[in-house]
N, C-alpha and C positions, 0 to 999 in steps of 0.2 A: 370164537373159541371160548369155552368154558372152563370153570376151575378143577372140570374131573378130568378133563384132556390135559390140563396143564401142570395134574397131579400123575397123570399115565408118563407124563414125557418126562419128570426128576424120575419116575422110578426108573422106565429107558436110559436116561440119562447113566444112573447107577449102574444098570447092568455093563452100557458102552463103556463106564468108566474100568469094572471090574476087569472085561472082555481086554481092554489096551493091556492094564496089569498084565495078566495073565499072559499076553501074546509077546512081551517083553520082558518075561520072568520076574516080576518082580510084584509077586504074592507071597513072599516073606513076611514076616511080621519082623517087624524094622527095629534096632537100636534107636534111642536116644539121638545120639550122634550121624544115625543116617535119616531121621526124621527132621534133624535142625537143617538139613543141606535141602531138604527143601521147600523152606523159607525163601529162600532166593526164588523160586519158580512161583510161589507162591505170593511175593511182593513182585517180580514181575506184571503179572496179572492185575492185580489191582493197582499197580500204576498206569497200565495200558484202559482200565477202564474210567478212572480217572479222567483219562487224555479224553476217551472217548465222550463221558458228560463234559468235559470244559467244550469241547470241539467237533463233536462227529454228531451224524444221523443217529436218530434213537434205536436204529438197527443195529449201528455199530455198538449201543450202548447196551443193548441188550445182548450181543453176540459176546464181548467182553467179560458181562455178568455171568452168561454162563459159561465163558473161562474159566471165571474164579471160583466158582462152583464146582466146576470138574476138577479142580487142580484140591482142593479142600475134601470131596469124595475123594480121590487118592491118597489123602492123607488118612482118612480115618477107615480106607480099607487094608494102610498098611500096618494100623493099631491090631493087636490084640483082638480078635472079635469079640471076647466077653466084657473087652475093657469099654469098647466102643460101642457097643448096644447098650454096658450099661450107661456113659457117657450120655447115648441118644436120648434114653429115658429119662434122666435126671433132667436135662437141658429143657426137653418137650415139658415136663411136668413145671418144671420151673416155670415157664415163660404160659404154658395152658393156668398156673397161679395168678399171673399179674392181673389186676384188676384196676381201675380207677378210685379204687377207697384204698390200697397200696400202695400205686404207683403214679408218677405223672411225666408225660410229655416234656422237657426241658429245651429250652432254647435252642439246644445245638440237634435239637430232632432225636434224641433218646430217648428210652422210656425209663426211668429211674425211681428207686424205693423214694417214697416222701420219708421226710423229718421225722422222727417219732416227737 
């Protein structure tokens, strides 16, 4: 598998995600208040994938990942769309910035601004 089949299947992925929304009515754009409740679905998940790197198959580890992936798509297609596309932009632009004369690798496996 390649990285253009693996970039068809996040955008699938997004549409399954939108698709659940929408069949559970909940294509609202969300409160504050209804966006913090799911935090809990969304720690959930990444404690289960957690579980799954200390203890499981890398299948499991991988099916996990893209738990917390879908549960994060439902978060940011319950934003705002202008709020969230521009959100994507910024983040993209940010992170397409970092470079190795910027940034560096840290111990704990981050990529983080150097010292000025």
């Amino acid at each position: 598998m390649g990285t253009q089949e693996l970039k068809a299947k996040v955008g699938e992925l997004f549409q399954s995600v939108y698709n659940f929304h929408d069949r559970f009515d909940l294509l609202d754009t969300y409160s504050r208040e209804r966006l913090l409740d799911r935090i809990p679905i969304q720690s959930e998940e990444v404690d289960e994938l957690k579980v799954a790197l200390e203890s499981e198959s890398m299948h499991n580890v991988a099916n996990e990942a893209v738990d917390v992936l879908y549960v994060a798509l439902g978060t940011i297609i319950s934003i705002d769309n202008e709020l969230a596309v521009s959100a994507l932009n910024e983040v993209i632009e940010k992170n397409n910035n970092k470079t190795d004369k910027t940034h560096y690798l840290n111990p704990e496996g981050k990529v983080v601004k150097l010292p000025n």
